[in-house]
C-alpha positions in Angstrom: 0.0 0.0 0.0 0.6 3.6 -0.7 2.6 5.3 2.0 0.3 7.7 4.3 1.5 10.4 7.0 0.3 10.1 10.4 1.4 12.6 12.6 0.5 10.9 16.5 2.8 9.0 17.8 2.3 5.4 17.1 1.7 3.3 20.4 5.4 1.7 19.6 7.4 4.5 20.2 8.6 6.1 23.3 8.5 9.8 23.3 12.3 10.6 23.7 15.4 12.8 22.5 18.0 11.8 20.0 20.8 11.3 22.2 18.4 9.3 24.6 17.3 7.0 21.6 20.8 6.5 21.3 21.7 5.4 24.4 18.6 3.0 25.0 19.4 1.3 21.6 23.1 0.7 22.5 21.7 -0.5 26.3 19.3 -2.6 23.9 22.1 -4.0 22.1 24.4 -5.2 24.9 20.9 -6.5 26.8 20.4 -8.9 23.9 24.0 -10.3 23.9 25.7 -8.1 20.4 29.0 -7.4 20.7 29.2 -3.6 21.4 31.9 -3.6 18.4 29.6 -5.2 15.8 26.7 -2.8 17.7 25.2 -0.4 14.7 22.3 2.2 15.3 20.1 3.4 12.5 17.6 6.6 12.8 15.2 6.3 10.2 13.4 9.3 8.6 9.9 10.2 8.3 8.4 7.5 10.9 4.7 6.3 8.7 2.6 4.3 11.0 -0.2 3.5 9.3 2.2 1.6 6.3 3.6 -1.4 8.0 6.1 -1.0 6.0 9.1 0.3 8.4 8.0 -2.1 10.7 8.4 -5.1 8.5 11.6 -3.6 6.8 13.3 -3.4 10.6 12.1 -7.0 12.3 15.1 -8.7 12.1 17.0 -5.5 13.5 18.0 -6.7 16.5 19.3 -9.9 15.6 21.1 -8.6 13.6 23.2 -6.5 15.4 21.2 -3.2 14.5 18.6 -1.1 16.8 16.4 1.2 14.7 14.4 3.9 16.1 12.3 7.0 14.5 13.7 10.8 13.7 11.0 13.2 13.3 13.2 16.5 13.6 16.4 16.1 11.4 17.9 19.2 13.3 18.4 16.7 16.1 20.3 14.3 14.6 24.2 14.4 15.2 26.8 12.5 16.7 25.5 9.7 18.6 27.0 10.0 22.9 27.6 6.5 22.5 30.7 5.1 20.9 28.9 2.6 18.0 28.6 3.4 14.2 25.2 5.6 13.3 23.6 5.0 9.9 20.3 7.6 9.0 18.1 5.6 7.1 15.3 7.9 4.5 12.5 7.0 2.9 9.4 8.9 1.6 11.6 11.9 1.4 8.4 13.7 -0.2 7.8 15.0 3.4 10.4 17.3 3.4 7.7 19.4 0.9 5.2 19.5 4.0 3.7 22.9 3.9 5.6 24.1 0.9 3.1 26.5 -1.1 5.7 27.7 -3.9 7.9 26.5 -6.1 10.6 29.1 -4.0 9.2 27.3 -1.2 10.2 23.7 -1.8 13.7 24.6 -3.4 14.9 26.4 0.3 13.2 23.4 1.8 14.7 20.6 -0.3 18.7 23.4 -0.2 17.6 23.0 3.5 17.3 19.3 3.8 20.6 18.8 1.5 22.5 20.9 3.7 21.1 18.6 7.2 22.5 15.9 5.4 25.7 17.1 4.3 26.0 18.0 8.2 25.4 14.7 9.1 27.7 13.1 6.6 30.6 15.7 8.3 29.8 14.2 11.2 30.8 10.5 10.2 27.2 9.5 9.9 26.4 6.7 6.8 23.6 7.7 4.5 21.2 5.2 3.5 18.2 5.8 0.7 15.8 3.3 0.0 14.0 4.2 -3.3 10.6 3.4 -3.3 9.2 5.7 -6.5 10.7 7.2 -9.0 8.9 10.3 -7.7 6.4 10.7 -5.2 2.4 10.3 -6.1 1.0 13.2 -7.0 4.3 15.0 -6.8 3.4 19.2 -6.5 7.2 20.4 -6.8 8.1 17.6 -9.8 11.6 19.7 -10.7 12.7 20.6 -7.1 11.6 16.7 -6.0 14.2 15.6 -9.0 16.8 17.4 -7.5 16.2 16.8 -4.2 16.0 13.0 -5.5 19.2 13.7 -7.4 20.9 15.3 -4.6 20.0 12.9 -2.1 21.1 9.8 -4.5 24.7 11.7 -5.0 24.9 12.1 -0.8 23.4 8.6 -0.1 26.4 6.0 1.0 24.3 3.0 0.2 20.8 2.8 -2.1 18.6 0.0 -1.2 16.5 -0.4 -3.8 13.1 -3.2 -4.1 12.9 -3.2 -8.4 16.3 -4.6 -9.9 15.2 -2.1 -13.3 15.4 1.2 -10.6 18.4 2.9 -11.7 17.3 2.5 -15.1 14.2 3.5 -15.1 15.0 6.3 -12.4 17.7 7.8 -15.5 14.5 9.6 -16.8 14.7 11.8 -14.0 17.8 11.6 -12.5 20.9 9.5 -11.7 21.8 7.0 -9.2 24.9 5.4 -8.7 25.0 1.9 -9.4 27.4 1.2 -7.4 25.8 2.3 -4.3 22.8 0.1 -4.4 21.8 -2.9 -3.0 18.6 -4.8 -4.0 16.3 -6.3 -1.6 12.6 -7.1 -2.5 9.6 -5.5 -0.6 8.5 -8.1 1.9 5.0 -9.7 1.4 2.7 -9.3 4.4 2.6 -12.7 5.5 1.8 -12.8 9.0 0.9 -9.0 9.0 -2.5 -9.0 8.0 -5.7 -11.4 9.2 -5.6 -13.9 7.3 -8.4 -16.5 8.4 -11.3 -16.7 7.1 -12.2 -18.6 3.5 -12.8 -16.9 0.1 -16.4 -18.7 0.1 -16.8 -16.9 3.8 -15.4 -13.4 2.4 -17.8 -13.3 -0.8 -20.6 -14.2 1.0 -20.1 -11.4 3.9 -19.8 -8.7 0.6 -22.8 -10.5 -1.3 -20.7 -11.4 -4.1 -21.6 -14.6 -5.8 -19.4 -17.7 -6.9 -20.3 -16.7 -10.3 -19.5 -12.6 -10.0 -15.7 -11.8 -11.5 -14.5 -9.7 -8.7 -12.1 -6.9 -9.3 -10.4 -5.2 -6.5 -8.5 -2.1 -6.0 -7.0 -1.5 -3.0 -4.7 1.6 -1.3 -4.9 5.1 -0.6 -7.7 6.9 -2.9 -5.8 9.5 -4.8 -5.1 11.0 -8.2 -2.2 9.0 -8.9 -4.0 5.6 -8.4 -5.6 5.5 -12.0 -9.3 4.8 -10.4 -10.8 7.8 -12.2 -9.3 6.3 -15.5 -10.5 2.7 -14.5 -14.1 4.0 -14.0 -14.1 5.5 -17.2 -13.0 2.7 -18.8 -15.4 -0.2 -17.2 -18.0 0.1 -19.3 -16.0 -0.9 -22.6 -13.6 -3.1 -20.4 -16.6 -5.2 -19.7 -17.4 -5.1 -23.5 -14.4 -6.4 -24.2 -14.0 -9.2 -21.3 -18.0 -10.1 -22.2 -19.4 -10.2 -19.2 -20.3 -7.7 -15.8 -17.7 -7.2 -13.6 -18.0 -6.9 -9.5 -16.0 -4.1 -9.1 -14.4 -3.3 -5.1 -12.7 -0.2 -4.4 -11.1 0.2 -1.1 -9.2 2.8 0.5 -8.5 6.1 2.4 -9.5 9.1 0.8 -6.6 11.8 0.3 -8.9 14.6 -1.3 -12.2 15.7 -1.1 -12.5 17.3 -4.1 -11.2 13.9 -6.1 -13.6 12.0 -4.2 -16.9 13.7 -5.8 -15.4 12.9 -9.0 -15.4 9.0 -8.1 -18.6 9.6 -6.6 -20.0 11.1 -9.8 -18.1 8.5 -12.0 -19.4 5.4 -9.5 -23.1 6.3 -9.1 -24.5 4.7 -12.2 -22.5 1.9 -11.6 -24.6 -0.6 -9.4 -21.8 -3.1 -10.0 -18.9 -0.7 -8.1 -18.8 -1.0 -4.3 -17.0 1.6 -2.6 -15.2 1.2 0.9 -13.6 5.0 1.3 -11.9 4.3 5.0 -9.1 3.5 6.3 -8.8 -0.5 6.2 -8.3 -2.2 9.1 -5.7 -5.0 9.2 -8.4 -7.4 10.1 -10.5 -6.0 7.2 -7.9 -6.5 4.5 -8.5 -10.3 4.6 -12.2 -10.1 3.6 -11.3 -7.7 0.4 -8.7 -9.7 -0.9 -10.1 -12.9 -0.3 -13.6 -12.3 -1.6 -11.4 -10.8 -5.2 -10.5 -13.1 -8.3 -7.9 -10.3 -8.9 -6.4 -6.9 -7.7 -6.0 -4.3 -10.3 -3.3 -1.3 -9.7 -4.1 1.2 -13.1 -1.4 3.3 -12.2 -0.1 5.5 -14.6 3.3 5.3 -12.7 4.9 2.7 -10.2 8.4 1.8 -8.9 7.2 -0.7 -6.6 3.9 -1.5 -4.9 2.5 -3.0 -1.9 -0.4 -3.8 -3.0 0.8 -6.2 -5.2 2.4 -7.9 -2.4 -0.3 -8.2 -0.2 -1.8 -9.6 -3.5 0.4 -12.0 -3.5 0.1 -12.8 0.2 -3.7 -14.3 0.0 -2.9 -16.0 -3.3 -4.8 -13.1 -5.7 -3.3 -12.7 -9.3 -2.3 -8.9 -9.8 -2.7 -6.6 -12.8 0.0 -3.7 -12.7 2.2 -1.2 -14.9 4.8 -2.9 -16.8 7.9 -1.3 -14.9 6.3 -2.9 -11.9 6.3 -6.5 -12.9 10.2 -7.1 -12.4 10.0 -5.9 -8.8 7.9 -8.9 -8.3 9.8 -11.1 -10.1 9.2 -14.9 -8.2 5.6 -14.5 -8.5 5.4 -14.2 -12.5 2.8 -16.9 -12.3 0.2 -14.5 -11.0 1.4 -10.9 -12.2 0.4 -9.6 -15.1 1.6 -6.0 -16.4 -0.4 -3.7 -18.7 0.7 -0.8 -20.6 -0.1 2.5 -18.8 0.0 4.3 -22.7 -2.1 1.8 -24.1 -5.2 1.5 -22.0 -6.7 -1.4 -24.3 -3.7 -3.6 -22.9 -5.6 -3.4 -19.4 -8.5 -5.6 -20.6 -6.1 -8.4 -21.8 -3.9 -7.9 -18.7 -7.2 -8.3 -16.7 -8.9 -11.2 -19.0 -4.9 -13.1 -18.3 -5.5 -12.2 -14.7 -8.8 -13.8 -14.6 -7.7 -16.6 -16.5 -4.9 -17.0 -14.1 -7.1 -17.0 -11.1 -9.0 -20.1 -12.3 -6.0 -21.8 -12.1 -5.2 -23.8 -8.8 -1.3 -23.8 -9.5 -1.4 -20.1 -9.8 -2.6 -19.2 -5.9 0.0 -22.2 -4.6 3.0 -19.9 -6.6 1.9 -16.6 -5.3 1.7 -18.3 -1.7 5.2 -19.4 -2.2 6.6 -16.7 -3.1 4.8 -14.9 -0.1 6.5 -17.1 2.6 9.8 -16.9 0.9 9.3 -12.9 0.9 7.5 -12.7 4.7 9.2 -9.5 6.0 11.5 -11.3 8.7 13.2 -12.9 5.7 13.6 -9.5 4.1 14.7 -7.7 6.9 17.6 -10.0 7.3 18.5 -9.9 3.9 18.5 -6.3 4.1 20.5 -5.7 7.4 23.2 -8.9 6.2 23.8 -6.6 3.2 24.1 -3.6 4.8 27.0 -4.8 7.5 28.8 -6.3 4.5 28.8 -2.9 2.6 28.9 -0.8 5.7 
């Protein structure tokens, strides 16, 4: 799923200073048995709560030999008071445009943000990236974001990065060092999500049928998730598939303004059930379960965890073709469309269908979810991190 800012404090973290964070992760460290020379701390910037994301990413952390915790002020962040090496860890470095209302605005704010980390790498500090769009959705600022991107990518000691196509496909906008990165796929959600009830159970709680073709699309309901282009489309994308679709959307609204535009596009469309709420993690089951595939009709994607939650409950998943490689494994049940050729969506859909109707293709995606549940990540992604750091 799409990444979302919450700005409470999740129920996880204790309400402390930088230096203290420090010294409780080192304390952490030597209470679980690391040697204090093999000891690393890694502050991660922006904290997101509500995308399990962070969470998954950092569960092997500790066994590891690493002890993450949360920034949310980067003017805090300095040399740790504890003698063991400090990585900063970014990721949806979009935030840094929070409250930015001109152009001027976000290119002292993204100067501003370059010059923190410059400070920090002065101050021996590693910098690690991990790359999860080539730009962020709905980007407001797209040329100061490219060179924040840029600038960041040309500071950044290490680039983690989830698509092995990223620096290519990044080139259209700006340049990242090959070297530099290291490639780690997004984790499914196995054992994140409920996951208990059958599909039978799920469909019949919606009121979907055995014979309805369910569609699903799942995530954060914004501009940049190609639903207003998907509505517009369903009419002739049934034409062309030859029969009615059931058609679930599901997600938290970002804009107002966008939503009476799906409203207006969904309300002669019996067939279209929206869900415009946050999902619950014991709600996710009954979506996903009660689908015969998950649709993502983005225009634009670097990676996407919607397609591994997909994945997780065994759903084939239609998504842009730069997409498909982050996901590679799980080629059995993800199919990529052409975002400049909208016609290609009904054939990727019609294969996704087809796919679903095959037992073998629910056993692969399951697979490759419990070879990709995030504790397996997260020690992939700390073992290659020591060895480079």
């Amino acid at each position: 799923m799409t990444a979302g800012v919450q700005s409470d404090l999740a129920i996880t973290d204790a309400v402390r200073s930088f230096d203290e964070a420090c010294v409780d992760a080192k304390l952490s460290l030597f209470s679980k048995g690391v040697d204090l020379e093999e000891a690393h701390l890694l502050a991660y910037y922006p904290p997101i709560h509500r995308n399990p994301y962070q969470h998954m990413l950092y569960a092997a952390a500790f066994e590891q030999g690493f002890a993450c915790f949360p920034v949310r002020d980067l003017a805090d962040v300095g040399s740790p008071p504890v003698n063991a090496p400090l990585g900063v860890h970014y990721h949806w470095v979009h935030r840094v445009f929070a409250g930015a209302q001109t152009s001027r605005d976000a290119e002292r704010m993204a100067q501003g943000f370059l010059d923190q980390v410059d400070q920090q790498k002065d101050a021996g500090l590693k910098i690690i990236w991990t790359v999860h769009n080539l730009l962020s959705h709905s980007a407001q600022f797209v040329d100061e974001e490219i060179e924040l991107r840029a600038g960041l990518g040309d500071r950044a000691d290490f680039v983690h990065i989830m698509n092995p196509a990223t620096v290519e496909l990044c080139a259209r906008y700006y340049e990242l060092n090959a070297s530099k990165t290291f490639l780690v796929p997004h984790p499914s959600y196995f054992g994140v999500y409920g996951d208990y009830i059958s599909a039978e159970q799920a469909r019949f709680d919606l009121g979907i049928t055995p014979e309805d073709k369910t569609l699903l699309l799942f995530g954060s309901l914004g501009a940049h998730k190609g639903t207003r282009q998907f509505l517009r489309a369903l009419d002739s994308l049934e034409a062309e598939l030859g029969h009615r679709l059931r058609v679930l959307i599901a997600g938290q609204p970002t804009d107002a303004a966008y939503m009476e535009e799906i409203y207006a596009l969904a309300a002669d469309k019996p067939n279209v059930f929206l869900f415009e709420r946050h999902i619950d993690d014991q709600t996710v089951q009954t979506l996903f379960r009660a689908t015969d595939a998950v649709v993502c009709p983005y225009e634009i994607g670097l990676n996407s965890g919607v397609a591994a939650t997909a994945a997780t409950f065994g759903r084939p998943c239609v998504v842009p073709d730069i997409l498909v490689p982050a996901m590679a494994g799980a080629s059995a049940g993800i199919v990529g469309f052409n975002p400049m050729d909208r016609s290609s969506l009904s054939i990727a859909i019609a294969r996704a269908l087809e796919a679903r109707g095959n037992p073998a293709t629910e056993t692969a995606l399951i697979h490759w979810a419990e070879m990709h549940r995030p504790r397996a990540m997260s020690r992939s992604f700390f073992e290659a991190l020591r060895m480079r750091w």
